[in-house]
N, C-alpha and C positions, 0 to 999 in steps of 0.2 A: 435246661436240656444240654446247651454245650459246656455248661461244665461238668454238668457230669459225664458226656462222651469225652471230654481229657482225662477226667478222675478213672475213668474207667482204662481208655490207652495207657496212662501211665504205669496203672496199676498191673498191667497187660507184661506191660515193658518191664518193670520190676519183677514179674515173676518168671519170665523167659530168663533175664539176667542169673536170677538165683538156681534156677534149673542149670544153667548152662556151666556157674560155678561150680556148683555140686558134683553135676556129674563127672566133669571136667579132673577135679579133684578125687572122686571114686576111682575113677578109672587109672589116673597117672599121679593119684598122690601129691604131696606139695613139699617140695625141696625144704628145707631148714638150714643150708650149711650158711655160715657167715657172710660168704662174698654175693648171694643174693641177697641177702638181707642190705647190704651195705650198696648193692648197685641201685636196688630202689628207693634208698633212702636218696640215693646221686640222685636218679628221675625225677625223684619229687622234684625233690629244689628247683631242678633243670626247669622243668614243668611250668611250677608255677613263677618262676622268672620269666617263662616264654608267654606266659600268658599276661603275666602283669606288666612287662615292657618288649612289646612286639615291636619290629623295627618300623619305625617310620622311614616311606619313602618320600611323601610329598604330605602339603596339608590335607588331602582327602583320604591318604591309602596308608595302607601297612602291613607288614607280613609278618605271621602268628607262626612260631617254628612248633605249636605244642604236638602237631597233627607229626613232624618225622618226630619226635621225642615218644611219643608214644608208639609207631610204631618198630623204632628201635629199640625201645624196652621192648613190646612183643619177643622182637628177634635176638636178644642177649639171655632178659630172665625169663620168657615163657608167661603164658596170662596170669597165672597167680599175682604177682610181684609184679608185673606190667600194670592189673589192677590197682595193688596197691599204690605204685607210684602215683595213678593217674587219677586216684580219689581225693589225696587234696586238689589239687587245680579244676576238679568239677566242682566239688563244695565250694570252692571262691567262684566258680560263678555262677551257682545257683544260689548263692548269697543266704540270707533270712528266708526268703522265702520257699518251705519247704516239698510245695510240689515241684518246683522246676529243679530243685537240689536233687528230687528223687531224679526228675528224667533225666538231668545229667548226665549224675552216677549209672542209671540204668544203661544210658544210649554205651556211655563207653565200657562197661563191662560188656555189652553186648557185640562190643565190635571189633573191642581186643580178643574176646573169645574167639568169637567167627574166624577171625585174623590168623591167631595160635591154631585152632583148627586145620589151614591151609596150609601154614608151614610145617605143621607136625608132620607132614605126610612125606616129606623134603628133610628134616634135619627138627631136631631136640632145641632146645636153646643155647647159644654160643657159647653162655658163660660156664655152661657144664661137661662140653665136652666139642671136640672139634667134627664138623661133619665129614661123612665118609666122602663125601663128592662138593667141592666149588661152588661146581656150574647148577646143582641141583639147590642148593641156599640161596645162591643168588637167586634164580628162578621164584623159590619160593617164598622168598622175601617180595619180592616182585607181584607176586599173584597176592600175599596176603597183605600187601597195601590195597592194592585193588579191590578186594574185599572189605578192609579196614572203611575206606572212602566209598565202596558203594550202600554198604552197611548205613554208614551217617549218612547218607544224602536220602536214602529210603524212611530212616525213621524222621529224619526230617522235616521232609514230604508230609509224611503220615500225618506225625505233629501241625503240620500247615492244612492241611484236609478237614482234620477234627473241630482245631480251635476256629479257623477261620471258614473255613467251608472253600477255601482255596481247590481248584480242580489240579491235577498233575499236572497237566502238560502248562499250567499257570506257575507253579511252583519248581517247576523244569526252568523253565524260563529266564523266572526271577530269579532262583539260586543256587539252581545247579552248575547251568549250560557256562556262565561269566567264571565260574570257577576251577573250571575243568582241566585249565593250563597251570594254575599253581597246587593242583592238587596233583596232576601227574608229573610234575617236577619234584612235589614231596615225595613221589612213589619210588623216582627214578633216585634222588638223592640216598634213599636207604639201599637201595637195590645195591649202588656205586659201593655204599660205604660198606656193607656187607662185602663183597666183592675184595676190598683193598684189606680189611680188616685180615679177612681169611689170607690173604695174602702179603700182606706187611707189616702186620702187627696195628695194634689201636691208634700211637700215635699218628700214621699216614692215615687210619680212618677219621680221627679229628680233623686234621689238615682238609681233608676229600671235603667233608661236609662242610667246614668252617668256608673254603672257597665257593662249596657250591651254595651256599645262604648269602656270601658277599656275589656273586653272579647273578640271583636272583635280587637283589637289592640293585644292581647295576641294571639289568635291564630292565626292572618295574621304574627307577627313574628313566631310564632313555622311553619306554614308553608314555608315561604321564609327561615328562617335556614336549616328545611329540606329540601327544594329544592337545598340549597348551599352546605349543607353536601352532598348532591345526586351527583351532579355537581363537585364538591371536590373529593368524590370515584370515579366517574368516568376517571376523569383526573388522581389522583393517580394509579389508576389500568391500566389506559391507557401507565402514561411514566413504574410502573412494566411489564406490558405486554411488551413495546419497550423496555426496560433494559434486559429482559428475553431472548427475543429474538435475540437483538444481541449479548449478554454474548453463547445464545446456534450456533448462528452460527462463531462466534470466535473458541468454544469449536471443534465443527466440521469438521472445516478449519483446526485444529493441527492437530484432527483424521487422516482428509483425508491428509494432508501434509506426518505424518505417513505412512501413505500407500501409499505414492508415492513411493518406490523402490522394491516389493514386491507383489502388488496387494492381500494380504491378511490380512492386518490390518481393512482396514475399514469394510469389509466383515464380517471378527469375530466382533468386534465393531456391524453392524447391527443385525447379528445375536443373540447374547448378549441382547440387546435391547426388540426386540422381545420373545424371549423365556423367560424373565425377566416378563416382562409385561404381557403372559400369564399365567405365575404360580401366579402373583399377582392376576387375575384374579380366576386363579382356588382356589387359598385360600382364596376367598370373601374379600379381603382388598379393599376397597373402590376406586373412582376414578381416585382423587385427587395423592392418594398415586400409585396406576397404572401408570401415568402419570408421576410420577417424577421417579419410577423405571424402565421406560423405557428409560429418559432422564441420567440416572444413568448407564443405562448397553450402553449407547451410549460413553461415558465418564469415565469411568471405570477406563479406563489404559492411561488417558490425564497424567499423572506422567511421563512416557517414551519419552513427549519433553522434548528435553533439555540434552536426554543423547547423550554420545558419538556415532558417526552412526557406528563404528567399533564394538560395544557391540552391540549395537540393529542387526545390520545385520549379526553376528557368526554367523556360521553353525554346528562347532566344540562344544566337550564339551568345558565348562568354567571352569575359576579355580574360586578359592574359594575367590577372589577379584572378579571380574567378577560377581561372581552369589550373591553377596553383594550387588554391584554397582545397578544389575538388581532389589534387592528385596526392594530398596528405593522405585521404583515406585508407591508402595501404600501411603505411608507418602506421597510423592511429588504429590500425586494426590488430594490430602487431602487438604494439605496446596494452591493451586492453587484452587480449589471451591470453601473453605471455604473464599474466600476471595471476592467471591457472594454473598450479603445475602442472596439471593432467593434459594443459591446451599449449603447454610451450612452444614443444617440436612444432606442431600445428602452427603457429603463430607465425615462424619460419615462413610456411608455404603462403599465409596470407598475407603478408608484406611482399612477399613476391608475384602474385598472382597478373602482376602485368608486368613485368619481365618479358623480354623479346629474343631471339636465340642469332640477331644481327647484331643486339646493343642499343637498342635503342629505347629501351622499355624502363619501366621508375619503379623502383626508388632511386634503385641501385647499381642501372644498366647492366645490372649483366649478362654475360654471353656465355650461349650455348650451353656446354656440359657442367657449368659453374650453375645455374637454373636446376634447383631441385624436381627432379622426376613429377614430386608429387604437385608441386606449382607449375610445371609445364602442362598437368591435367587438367589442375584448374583452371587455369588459363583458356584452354580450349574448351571447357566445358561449358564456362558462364559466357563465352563471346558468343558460340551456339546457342544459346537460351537465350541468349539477348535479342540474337538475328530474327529467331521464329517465332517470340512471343508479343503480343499484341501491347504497345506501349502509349503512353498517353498523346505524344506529340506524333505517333505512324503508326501503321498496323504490320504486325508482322511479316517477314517476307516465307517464300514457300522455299520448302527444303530443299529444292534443287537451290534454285539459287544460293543461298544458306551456304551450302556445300561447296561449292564453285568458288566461294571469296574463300572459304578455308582452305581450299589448294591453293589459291592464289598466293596464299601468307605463306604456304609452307618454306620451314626454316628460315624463311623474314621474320614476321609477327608470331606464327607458332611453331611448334616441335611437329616436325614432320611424322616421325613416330605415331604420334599422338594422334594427328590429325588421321592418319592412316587407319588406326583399328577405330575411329568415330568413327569413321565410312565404312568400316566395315561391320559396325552394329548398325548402322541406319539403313542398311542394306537390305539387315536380314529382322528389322524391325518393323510394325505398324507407321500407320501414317500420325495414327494418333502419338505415337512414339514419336516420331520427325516431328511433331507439332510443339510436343511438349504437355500436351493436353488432356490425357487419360489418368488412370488413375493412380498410377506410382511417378504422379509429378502433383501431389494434394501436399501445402505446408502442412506442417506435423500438429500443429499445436491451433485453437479455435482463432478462427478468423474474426476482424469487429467490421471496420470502414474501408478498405483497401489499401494506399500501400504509396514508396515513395523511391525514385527511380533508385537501385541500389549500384548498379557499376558505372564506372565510367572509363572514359579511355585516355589515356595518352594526349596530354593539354600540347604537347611538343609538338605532336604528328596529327594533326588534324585535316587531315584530309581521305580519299580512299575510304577504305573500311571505318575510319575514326570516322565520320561522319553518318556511320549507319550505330554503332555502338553505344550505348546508353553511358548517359556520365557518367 
């Protein structure tokens, strides 16, 4: 049955074509002088060179120039000799097989006619006489491309309905709508070249076209580049995004490991996190930067794998080997990020994360405005999570109090700054908030056994607040 509703379309299309000849020829007769005969033998060739070497712009694309070659034959010799030119280049590609040679031949008689139709009504054909009006050739060069092009996309269609049972607006889709932009450049190119022809003679009309197929070759590759470049980010960002993330759940897996004897590492760890990420927030630092100082106060104290579990697990004071051994963990945290590129900058702030804004703070004492913004957060964030969270050798203290030793530090131990918009989120937050204890303070990643003290303070300055501080 479907093939014979093609045998029958085809057959539909072949006799509309011959209708169309005929009459076409009854009516306006068919030229014989020499220089049509000789312009469509030019076509042919043109023709089928355009179709046998179409320009390549990239390995998937290419553009086929037969579609202006035909409709500039239309607008020089008139459908007669437009047909002919345009009959070899459809038998090469309806090859051997003789139904699709017929629809070919049919579709493009059919649509160089339509076309010749459109302009006849505007101007004769170029090469036999000059029209009375310009502006009125150009136009109708213009409208019988548009025709030209609507012509083929309809029988097309048709074609895609019968054999396939494809609906329109599926055949819109797939082969119209994506082609719409290089078909109306072919429209506009003959429009051009009509235009220059009538007004400079042929050879500026070669030139016109010749630059306007090297412009259309130019931006089909700046398009396919950027769709490659588009395509290229994306996967790049795709395996950063999968590099990111499994570097952050590695990083997490040590946290939680941590907190497997203790059930308080990772707790401080999320707490940290969060309270980080809302001072960032409160001090208008943008997202980007929020994000990684939340990833920052998750990671903080990743420097204490790796130490001896007899130091991490003391309950005793330490001696002053001991409280050395512990004060590496910022360098050691440092050098393990940094060895992410995506955690470098990061790396930064957790070597610094007990820095003091007097000078007296480790690795690397320094002072004040030389202490990175986003390490002066830290800093205050995980000393508050230490203060209110319930630890193995005390239990937590309440948020006043909490509060009161962080003014006390201010611009000693921390950044005033800092310290300032923390009191002013704990103000206007829950109690479960001041505790640390609700639900955007849960580690991210599945808990097993608990947990192992993750901060510590200042082995230098141990007295004061050091003495409330978790190692």
């Amino acid at each position: 049955m479907g093939e014979t509703n093609l045998r029958t379309y085809i057959g539909v299309l072949a006799a509309f074509a011959v209708t169309l000849a005929a009459c076409w020829t009854y009516w306006y007769g068919a030229p014989t002088e020499v220089r049509f005969i000789l312009g469509a033998a030019v076509f042919a060739v043109l023709l089928v060179l355009a179709d046998t070497f179409p320009i390549r712009i990239s390995e998937r694309g290419e553009i086929s120039t037969v579609e202006i070659g035909q409709l500039a034959a239309v607008v020089m010799l008139g459908p007669l000799w437009a047909m002919a030119a345009a009959v070899p280049c459809a038998a090469l590609t309806g090859g051997k097989d003789r139904l699709r040679t017929t629809y070919e031949m049919s579709c493009v008689t059919i649509e160089i006619y339509l076309a010749s139709i459109v302009f006849s009504f505007a101007s004769g054909p170029l090469l036999a006489a000059a029209p009375e009006s310009t502006a009125s050739a150009v136009y109708a060069a213009l409208a019988a491309g548009v025709t030209m092009v609507g012509a083929n996309k309809a029988l097309n269609m048709g074609l895609l309905h019968v054999k396939y049972r494809q609906t329109f607006e599926e055949a819109w889709k797939e082969f119209v709508e994506p082609y719409l932009l290089p078909h109306a450049v072919a429209v506009l190119t003959v429009g051009l070249g009509t235009l220059v022809l009538l007004t400079y003679g042929p050879m500026a009309a070669l030139v016109m076209v010749a630059g306007s197929l090297v412009s259309q070759v130019l931006v089909y590759r700046s398009r396919e580049k950027a769709k490659e470049n588009r395509e290229l980010r994306a996967r790049v960002g795709s395996l950063e995004q999968a590099l990111t993330t499994s570097n952050t759940t590695f990083g997490t897996m040590v946290i939680r490991d941590l907190g497997a004897r203790d059930g308080y590492t990772h707790r401080h760890a999320a707490a940290t996190a969060a309270y980080a990420a809302d001072l960032a927030h409160e001090m208008k630092l943008d997202d980007a930067r929020v994000g990684r100082l939340r990833m920052a106060g998750l990671l903080h104290n990743i420097g204490l794998f790796g130490l001896p579990e007899d130091l991490l697990l003391a309950t005793g004071k330490l001696n002053s080997i001991a409280q050395g051994r512990l004060a590496e963990h910022a360098a050691r945290g440092e050098e393990a990020l940094a060895a992410v590129p995506e955690f470098e900058e990061m790396s930064q702030w957790v070597r610094w994360h007990h820095e003091r804004p007097d000078g007296r703070g480790y690795p690397d004492k320094l002072r004040g405005p030389w202490i990175p913004l986003e390490a002066r957060i830290l800093a205050v964030a995980q000393a508050y999570a230490a203060m209110v969270l319930d630890q193995p050798s005390r239990p937590g203290m309440e948020s006043v109090e909490a509060r009161e030793l962080l003014s006390a530090g201010i611009d000693t131990e921390f950044d005033g700054v800092v310290v300032r918009a923390l009191l002013r989120l704990l103000d206007t937050e829950s109690e479960g908030y001041r505790r640390a204890d609700d639900h955007r303070f849960v580690f991210p990643v599945p808990e097993s056994r608990g947990g192992a003290r993750l901060d510590v303070a200042d082995p230098r300055t141990q007295d004061g607040l050091d003495q409330i501080l978790p190692r």
